[in-house]
DRENDO-1510 file (C-alpha; in Angstrom, 1 decimal, always signed):
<recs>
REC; n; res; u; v; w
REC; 1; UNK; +162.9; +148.8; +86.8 .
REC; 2; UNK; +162.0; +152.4; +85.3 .
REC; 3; UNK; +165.6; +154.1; +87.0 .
REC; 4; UNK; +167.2; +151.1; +85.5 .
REC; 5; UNK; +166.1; +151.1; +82.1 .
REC; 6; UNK; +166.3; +154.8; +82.2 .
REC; 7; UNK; +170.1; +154.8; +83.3 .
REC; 8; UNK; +170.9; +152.4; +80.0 .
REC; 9; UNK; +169.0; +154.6; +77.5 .
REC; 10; UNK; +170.4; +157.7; +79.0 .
REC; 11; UNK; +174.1; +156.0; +78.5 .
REC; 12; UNK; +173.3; +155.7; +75.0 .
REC; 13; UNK; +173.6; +159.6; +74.3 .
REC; 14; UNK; +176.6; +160.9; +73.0 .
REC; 15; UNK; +178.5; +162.9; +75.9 .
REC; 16; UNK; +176.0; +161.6; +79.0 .
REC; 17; UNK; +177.1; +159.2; +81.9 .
REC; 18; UNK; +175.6; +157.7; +84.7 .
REC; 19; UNK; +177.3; +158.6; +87.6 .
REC; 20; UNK; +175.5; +156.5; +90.0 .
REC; 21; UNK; +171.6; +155.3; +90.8 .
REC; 22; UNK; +169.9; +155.2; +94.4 .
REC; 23; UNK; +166.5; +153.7; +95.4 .
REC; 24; UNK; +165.6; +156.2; +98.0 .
REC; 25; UNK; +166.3; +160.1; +98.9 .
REC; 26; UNK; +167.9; +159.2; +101.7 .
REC; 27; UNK; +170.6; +157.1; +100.0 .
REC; 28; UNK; +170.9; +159.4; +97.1 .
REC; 29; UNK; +171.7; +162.3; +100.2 .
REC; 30; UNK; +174.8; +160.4; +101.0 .
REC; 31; UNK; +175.8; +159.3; +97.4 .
REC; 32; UNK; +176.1; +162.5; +95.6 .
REC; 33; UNK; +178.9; +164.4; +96.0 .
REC; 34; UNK; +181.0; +160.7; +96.0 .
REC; 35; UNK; +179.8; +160.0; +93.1 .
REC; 36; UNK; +180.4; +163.2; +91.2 .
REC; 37; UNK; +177.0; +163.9; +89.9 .
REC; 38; UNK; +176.1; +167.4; +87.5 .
REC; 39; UNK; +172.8; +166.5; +87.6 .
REC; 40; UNK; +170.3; +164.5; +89.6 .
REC; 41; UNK; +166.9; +163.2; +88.3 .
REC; 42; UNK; +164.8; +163.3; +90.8 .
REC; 43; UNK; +161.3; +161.5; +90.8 .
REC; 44; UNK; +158.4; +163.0; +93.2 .
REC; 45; UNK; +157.2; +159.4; +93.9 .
REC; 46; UNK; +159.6; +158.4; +97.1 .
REC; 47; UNK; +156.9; +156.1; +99.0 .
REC; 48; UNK; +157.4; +157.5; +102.2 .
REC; 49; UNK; +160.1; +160.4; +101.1 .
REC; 50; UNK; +159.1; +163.6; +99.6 .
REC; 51; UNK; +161.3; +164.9; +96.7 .
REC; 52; UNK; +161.2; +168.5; +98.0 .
REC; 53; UNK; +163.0; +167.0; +101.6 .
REC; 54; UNK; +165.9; +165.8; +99.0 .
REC; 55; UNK; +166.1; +169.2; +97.5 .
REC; 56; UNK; +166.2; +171.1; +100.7 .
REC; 57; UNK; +168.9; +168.3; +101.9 .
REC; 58; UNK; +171.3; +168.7; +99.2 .
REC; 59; UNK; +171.1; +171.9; +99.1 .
REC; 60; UNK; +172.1; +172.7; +102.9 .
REC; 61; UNK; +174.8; +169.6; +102.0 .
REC; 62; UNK; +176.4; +172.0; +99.9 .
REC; 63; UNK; +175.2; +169.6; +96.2 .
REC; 64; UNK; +176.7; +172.3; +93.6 .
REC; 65; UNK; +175.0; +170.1; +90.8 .
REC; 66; UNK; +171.6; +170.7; +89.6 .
REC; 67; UNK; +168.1; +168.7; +90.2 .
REC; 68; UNK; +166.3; +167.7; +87.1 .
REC; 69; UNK; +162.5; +166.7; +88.7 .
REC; 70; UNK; +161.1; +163.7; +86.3 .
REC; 71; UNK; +157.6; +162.9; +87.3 .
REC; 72; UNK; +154.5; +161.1; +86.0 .
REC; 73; UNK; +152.5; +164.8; +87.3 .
REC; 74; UNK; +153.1; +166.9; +90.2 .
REC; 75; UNK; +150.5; +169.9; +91.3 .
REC; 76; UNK; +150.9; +173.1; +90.7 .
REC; 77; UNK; +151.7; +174.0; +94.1 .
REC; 78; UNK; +153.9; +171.3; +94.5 .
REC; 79; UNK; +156.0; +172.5; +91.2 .
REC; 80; UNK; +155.7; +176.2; +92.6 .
REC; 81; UNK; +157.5; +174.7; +96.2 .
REC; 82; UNK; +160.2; +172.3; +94.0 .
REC; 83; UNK; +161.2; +175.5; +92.0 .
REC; 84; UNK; +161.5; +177.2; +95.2 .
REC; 85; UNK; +163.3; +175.3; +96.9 .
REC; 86; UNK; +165.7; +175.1; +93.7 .
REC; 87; UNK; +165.2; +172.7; +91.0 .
REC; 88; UNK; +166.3; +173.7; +87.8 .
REC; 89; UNK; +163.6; +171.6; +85.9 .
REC; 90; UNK; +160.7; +169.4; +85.5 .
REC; 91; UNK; +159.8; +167.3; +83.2 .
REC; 92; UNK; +157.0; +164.4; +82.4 .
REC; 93; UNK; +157.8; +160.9; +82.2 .
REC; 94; UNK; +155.6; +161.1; +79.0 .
REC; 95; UNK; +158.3; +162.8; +77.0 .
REC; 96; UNK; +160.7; +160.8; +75.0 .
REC; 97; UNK; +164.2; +160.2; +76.2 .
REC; 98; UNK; +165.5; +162.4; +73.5 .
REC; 99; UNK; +163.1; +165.5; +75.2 .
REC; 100; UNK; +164.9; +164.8; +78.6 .
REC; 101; UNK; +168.1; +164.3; +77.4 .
REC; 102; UNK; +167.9; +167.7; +76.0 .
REC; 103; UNK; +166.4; +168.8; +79.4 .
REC; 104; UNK; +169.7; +167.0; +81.5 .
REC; 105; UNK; +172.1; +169.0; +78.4 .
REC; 106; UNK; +170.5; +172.5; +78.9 .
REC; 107; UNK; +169.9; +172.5; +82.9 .
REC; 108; UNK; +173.6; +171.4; +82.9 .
REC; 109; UNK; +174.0; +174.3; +80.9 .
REC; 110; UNK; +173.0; +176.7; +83.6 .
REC; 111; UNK; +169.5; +177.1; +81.7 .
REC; 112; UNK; +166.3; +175.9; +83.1 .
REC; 113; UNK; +163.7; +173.6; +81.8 .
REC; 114; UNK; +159.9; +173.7; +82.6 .
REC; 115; UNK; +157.0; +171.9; +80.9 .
REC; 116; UNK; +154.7; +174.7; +79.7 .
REC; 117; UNK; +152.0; +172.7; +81.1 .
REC; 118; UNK; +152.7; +174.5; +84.3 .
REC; 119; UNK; +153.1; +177.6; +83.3 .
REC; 120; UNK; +149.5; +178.3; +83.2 .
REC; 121; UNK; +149.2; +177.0; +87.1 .
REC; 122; UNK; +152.0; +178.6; +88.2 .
REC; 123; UNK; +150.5; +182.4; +86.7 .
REC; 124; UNK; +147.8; +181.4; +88.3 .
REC; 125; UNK; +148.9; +179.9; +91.5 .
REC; 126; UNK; +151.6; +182.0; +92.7 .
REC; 127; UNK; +150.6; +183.7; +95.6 .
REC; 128; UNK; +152.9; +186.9; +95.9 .
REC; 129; UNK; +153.5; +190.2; +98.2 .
REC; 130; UNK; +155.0; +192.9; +95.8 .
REC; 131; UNK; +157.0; +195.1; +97.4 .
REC; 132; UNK; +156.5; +198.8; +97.3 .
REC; 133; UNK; +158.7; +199.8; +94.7 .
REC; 134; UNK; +159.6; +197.7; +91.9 .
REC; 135; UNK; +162.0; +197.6; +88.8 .
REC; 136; UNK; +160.5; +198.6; +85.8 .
REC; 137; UNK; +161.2; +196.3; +82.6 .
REC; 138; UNK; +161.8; +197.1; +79.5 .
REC; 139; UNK; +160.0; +196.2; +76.2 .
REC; 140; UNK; +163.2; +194.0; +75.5 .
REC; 141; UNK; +163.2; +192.6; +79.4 .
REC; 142; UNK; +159.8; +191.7; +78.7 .
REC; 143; UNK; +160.4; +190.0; +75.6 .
REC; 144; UNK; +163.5; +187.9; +76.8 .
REC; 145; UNK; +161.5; +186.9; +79.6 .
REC; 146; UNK; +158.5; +185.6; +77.6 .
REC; 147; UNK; +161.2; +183.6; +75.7 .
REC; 148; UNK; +162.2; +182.4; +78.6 .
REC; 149; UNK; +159.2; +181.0; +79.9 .
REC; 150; UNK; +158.7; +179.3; +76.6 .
REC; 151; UNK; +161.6; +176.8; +77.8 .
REC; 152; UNK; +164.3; +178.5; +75.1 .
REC; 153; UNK; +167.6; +178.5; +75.9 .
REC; 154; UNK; +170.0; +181.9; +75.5 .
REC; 155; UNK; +170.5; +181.1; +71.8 .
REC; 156; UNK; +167.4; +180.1; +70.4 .
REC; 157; UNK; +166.2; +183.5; +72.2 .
REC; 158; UNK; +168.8; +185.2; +70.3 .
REC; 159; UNK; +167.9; +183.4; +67.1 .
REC; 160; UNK; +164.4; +184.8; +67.7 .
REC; 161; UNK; +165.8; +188.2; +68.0 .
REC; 162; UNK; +168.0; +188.3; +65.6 .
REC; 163; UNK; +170.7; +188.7; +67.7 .
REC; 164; UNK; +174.2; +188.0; +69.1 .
REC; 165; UNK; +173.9; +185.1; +72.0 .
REC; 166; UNK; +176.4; +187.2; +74.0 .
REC; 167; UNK; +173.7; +190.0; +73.8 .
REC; 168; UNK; +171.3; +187.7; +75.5 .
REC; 169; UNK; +173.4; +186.9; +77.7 .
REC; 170; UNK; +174.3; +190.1; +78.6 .
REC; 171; UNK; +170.3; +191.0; +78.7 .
REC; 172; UNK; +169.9; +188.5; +81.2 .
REC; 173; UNK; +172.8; +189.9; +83.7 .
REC; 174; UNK; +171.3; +193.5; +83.3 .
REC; 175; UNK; +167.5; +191.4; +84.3 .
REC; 176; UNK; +168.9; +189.9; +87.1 .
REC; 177; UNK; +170.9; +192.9; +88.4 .
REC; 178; UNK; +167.4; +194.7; +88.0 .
REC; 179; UNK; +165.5; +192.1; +89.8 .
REC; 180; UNK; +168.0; +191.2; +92.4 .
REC; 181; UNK; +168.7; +187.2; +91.8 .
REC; 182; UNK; +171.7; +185.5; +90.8 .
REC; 183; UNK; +170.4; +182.6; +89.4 .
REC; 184; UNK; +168.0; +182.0; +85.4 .
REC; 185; UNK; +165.9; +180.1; +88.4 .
REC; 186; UNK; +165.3; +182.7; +90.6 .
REC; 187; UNK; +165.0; +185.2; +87.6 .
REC; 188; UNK; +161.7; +182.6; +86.6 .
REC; 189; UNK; +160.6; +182.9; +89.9 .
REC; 190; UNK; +160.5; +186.3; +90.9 .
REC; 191; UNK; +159.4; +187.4; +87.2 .
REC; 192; UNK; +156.2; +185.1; +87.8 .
REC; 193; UNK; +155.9; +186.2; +91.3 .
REC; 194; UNK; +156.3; +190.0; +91.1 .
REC; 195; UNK; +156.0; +191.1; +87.6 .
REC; 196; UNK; +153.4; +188.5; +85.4 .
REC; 197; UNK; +150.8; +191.3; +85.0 .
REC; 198; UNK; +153.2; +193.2; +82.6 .
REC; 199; UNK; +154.0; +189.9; +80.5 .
</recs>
């Protein structure tokens, strides 16, 4: 009843469609690529499935799309191992449908979406080896970063900074050029992982 009710709301939004619903991970494995999905919203209550198995699934399936987690609550360590394992977002099934319409728009986008109310677990949680030698950011790589975190995407960051949003988007190619990731998901990651102390 929720995935239903959610699919007609969603509809409702100017430039979203429904490419296709499935009951279980399993199902939804086999479906996506048919159906042409850009995003999947993925819930963390499967029963018997886990939602990190689905990640790790369509990502050796070759899924190019990204996975939008939607979740009553998740741990910390479980949002540290969905973020590893890929997701572009999570959000709480708390938020209005405008908030996660947003979220489905800007993950879309490239960008990634994270409820701040894990940003404190994951600071703390994150267990991580640094390695011996390590980029050194900049005042500006610092601040883009912290921007980041607060779930902004590349032009509200450049609003902030009074800015162009090509100059952001530059800033974030020279970060992950310095950091070694291709991806705004993996720049999240290894920031938190390797570098939090200096932000």
């Amino acid at each position: 009843m929720f995935r239903e009710g959610l699919a007609r709301v969603i509809e409702k939004h100017p430039g979203l469609r429904i490419a296709g619903q499935c009951g279980s991970a399993s199902e939804a494995l086999a479906a996506i690529e048919a159906c042409g999905a850009t995003v999947v919203l993925l819930d963390v209550d499967l029963g018997a499935e886990r939602a990190i198995d689905f990640v790790l699934g369509a990502r050796q399936s070759g899924f190019g799309g990204r996975i939008l987690v939607v979740t009553a609550g998740v741990g910390d360590q479980e949002a540290i191992r969905l973020i590893e394992a890929g997701v572009a977002g999570i959000v709480h099934k708390q938020q209005s449908t405008d908030v996660l319409c947003s979220a489905i728009r800007q993950v879309a986008a490239g960008e990634v979406w994270l409820e701040k109310t894990y940003l404190g677990g994951l600071f703390r949680s994150v267990d991580r080896l640094r390695p011996a030698t390590r980029a050194r950011l900049t005042e500006r790589d610092r601040t883009v970063l912290r921007l980041i975190f607060q779930g902004l995407t590349n032009r509200e960051i450049a609003g902030r900074l009074d800015v162009t949003e090509g100059a952001i988007k530059s800033s974030l190619r020279h970060l992950c050029g310095k950091l070694g990731v291709r991806t705004r998901a993996q720049l999240v990651k290894v920031a938190l992982e390797q570098y939090r102390e200096q932000l």
